[in-house]
N, C-alpha and C positions, 0 to 999 in steps of 0.2 A: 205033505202039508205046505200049503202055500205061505211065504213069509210076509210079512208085512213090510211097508217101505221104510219102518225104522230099524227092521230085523235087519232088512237087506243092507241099507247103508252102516249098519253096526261094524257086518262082514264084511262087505268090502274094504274101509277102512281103515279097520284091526285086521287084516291081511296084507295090508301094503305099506304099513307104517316104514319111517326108512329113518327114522334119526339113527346116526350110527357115534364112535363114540368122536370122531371129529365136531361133525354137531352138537355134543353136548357141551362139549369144549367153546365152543364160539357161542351157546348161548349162555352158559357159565360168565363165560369175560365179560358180554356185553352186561349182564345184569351185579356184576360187580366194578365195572367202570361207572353204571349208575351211580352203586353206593359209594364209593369210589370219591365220584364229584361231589355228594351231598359232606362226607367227610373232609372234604377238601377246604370248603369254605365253612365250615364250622372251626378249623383249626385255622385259620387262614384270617387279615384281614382285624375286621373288631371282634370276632368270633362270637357275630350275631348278638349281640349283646343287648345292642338297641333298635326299639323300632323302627327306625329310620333305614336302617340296613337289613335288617329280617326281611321288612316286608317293602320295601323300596330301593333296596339294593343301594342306599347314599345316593341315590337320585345320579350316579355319574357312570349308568351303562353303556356300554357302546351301539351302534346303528345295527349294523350286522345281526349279530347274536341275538338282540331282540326282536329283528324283524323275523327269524327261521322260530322265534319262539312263539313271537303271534301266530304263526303260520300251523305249527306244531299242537298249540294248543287247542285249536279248535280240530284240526287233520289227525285221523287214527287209524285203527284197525279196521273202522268203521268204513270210512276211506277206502282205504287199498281194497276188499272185501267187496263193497258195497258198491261204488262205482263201477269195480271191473265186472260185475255180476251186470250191473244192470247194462251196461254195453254191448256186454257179450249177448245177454238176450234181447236188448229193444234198442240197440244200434246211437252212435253218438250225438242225438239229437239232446239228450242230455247234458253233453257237455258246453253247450251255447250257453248254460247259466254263467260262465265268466262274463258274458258282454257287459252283463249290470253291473257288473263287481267293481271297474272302473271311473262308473258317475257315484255309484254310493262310498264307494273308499274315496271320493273328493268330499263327498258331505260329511261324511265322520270326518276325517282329516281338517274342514273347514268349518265347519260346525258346533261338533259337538265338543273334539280337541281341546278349543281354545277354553270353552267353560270350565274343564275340570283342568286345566291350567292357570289359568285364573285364579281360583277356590286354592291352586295345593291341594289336591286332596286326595287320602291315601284307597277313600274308597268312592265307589260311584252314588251310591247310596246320601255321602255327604250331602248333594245337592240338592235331593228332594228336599231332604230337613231343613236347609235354607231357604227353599223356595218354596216350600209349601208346610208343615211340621214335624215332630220327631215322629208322631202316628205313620205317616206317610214314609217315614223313611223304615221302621220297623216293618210295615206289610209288604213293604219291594223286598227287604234282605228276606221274610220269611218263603217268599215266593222264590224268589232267588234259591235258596240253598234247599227249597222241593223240587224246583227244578234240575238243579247241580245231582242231586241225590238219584233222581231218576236217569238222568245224564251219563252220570258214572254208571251206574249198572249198563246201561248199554257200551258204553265204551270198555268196559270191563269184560264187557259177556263177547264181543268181537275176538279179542287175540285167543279167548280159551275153546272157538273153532276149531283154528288150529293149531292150538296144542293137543287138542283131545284126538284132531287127524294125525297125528304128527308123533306123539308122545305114549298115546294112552293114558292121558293125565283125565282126571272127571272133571267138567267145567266145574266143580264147587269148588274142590280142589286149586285147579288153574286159578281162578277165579282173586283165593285165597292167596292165594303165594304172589301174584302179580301185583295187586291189591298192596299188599306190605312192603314189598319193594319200593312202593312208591312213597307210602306214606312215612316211609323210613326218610329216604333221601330228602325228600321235603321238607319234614319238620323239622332234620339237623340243620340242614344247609343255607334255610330258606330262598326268599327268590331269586338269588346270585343261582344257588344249587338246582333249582326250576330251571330256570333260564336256559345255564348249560347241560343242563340233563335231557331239556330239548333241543338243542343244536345235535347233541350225540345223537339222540333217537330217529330225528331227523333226516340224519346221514345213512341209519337205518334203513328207511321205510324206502327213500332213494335208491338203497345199494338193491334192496328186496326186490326192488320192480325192474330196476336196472337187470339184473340177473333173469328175471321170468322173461323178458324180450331179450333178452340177448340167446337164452335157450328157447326159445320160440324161433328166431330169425336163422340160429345154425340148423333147425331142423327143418322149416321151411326154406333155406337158401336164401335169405335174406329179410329185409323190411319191405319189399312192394311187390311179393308173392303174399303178404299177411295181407297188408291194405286190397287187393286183389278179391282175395276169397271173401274179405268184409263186403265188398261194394258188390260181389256178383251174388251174393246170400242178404240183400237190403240191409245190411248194417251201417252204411254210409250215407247219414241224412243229417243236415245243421239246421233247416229250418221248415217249421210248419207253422202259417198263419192264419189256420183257421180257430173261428170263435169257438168253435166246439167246447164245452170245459168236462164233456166225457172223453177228451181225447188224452192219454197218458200223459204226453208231454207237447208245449206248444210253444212255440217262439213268447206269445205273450205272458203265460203262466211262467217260463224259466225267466224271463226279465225281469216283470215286477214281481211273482214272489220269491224267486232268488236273492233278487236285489233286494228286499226289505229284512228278509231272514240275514243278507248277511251283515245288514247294519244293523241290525238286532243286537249283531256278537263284536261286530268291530267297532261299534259307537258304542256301546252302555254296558254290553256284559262287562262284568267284573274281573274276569278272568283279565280280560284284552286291557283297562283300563287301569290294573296295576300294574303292568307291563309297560304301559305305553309313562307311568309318573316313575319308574325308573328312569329315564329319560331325563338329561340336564334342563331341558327347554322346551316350549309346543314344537318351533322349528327341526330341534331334533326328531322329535317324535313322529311328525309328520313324515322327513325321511326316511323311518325304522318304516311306518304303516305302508309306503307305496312300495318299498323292497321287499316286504312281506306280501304285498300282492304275488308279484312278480314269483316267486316260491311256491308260493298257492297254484299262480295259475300251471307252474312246472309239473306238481304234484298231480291236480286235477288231470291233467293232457295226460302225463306218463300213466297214470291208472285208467284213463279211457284206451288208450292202446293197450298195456297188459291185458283188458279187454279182451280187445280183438287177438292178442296173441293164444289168448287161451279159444277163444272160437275159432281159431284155424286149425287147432289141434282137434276140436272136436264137433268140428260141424256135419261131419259124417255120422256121428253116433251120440247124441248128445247126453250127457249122463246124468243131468234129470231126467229127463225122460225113460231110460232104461233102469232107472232106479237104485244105479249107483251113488248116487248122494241124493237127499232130500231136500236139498234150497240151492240157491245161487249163491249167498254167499258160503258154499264148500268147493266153489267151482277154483278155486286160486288155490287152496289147502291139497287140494285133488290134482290139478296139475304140477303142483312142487313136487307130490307121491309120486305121479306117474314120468314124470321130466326129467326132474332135479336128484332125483334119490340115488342117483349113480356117481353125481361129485361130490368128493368129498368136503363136506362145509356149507354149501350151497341152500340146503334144506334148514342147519342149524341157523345161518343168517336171512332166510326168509322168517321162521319163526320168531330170532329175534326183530325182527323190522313192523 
């Protein structure tokens, strides 16, 4: 009997899982140094007591730590998954959305910044209701937190890929458990506990990719037999300028709709905007958001190359196609299986990143 291609990837899968007990170990720590921080700053400090520090951190956060938070909060599993997926199959011309990130992180920074500096204000929402009524402010937070809500579910459904490759865990499951870790650290710790719960994770998702090119380059012999096999197999292309808008991706489409998406989230979204009024001053702030660039653009490049590291490994046999996995993003889950599963830690610190 013929299996279907969810039989098939089930099997394959659930036959090559590799967490051993090293890895449980490093993803144990990682998810108790979470709670860890959320604990830290609840006992620590005014021990959240008042608003002002719950959800604005006393307005006296440092540049750093905020800008890997900006960075962090919008970059996930989604990210690492999702980027090297599409690389690996339709080649770096995707990565050219950085060019706009540039002139629109001057507009938010010059822009929008200074308004809700001005205002003080703990939410973004504040200024519609100033500028136009409390109506107006009520239907942005509603739409806001349908969006947040659909938001999380995808950010949530990303890491329990692979866990479910990785563990045997069921995405409801995964889902669950990942889900309350967070919501735990959070609400004790508030945004202080945010903050640095994204610089740790951060450090994560860096170490995650760091490690998949570093074992991609030992078994190719280096970085430029990987860049090699990209350019002789069309995965090395930065710009298309034709009007086409059936074309996947085009110099024009990743400028301006890159660029307007990402001031979407670095000008008004809420997330970015209580972030940035941690922040002693606009001036500070503006520091935190161009260093946060700068991290982004680290992140976006290193998961366009894991890309291509995982395409070097399998451009000979592609395992969508042979029906070893069923999407692209299992294509980084799959190569940790078949790479990484032989050091020990390696696999447990992909997972947690």
């Amino acid at each position: 009997k013929q299996k279907t291609a969810k039989e098939t990837r089930s099997v394959t899968m659930a036959d090559h899982r590799t967490l051993e007990v090293w890895d449980y170990v490093v993803l144990i720590i990682t998810l108790l140094v979470s709670l860890g921080i959320g604990l830290y700053f609840r006992c620590t400090g005014g021990k959240q007591k008042t608003a002002k520090e719950y959800l604005l951190g006393d307005r006296n956060q440092s540049v750093l730590p905020v800008a890997i938070s900006l960075m962090a909060s919008v970059m996930s599993a989604v990210t690492l998954l999702g980027v090297s997926g599409e690389v690996y199959m339709y080649g770096t011309i995707f990565l050219t959305i950085i060019i706009s990130y540039i002139l629109f992180t001057a507009v938010a920074a010059y822009l929008y910044l200074p308004v809700f500096f001005k205002l003080q204000a703990t939410s973004a929402y504040e200024y519609l209701e100033r500028r136009f009524s409390p109506r107006v402010r009520i239907a942005a937070s509603v739409l806001y937190t349908l969006q947040m809500v659909l938001y999380m579910g995808i950010v949530l459904y990303a890491p329990t890929i692979a866990l479910e490759a990785l563990t045997g865990l069921s995405r409801n499951t995964s889902t669950l458990f990942v889900g309350a870790v967070c919501t735990v650290y959070s609400t004790i710790g508030g945004i202080k506990a945010v903050i640095w719960t994204d610089v740790f994770q951060a450090g994560l998702m860096y170490a995650a990719l760091f490690s998949v090119i570093g074992v991609a380059a030992w078994d190719q012999g280096g970085l430029l037999p990987i860049w090699r096999i990209a350019e002789n197999h069309g995965r090395i292309q930065f710009f298309d300028f034709t009007p086409d808008p059936t074309v996947r991706h085009t110099t024009w489409a990743l400028f301006f709709g890159g660029g307007f998406t990402f001031l979407s989230v670095y000008a008004v979204n809420q997330n970015q905007v209580q972030r940035y009024m941690t922040m002693k001053d606009h001036k500070t702030a503006v520091r935190s958001l161009w260093f946060s660039l700068a991290f982004l653009y680290l992140l976006l490049l290193t998961c366009g190359f894991a890309g291509l590291c995982i395409f070097s490994a399998y451009y000979t046999c592609d395992p969508v196609k042979n029906g070893r996995i069923s999407s692209l993003d299992q294509l980084m889950p799959l190569f940790v299986i078949d790479k990484m599963g032989k050091v020990p830690g390696l696999p447990g610190l992909f997972t947690a990143g």
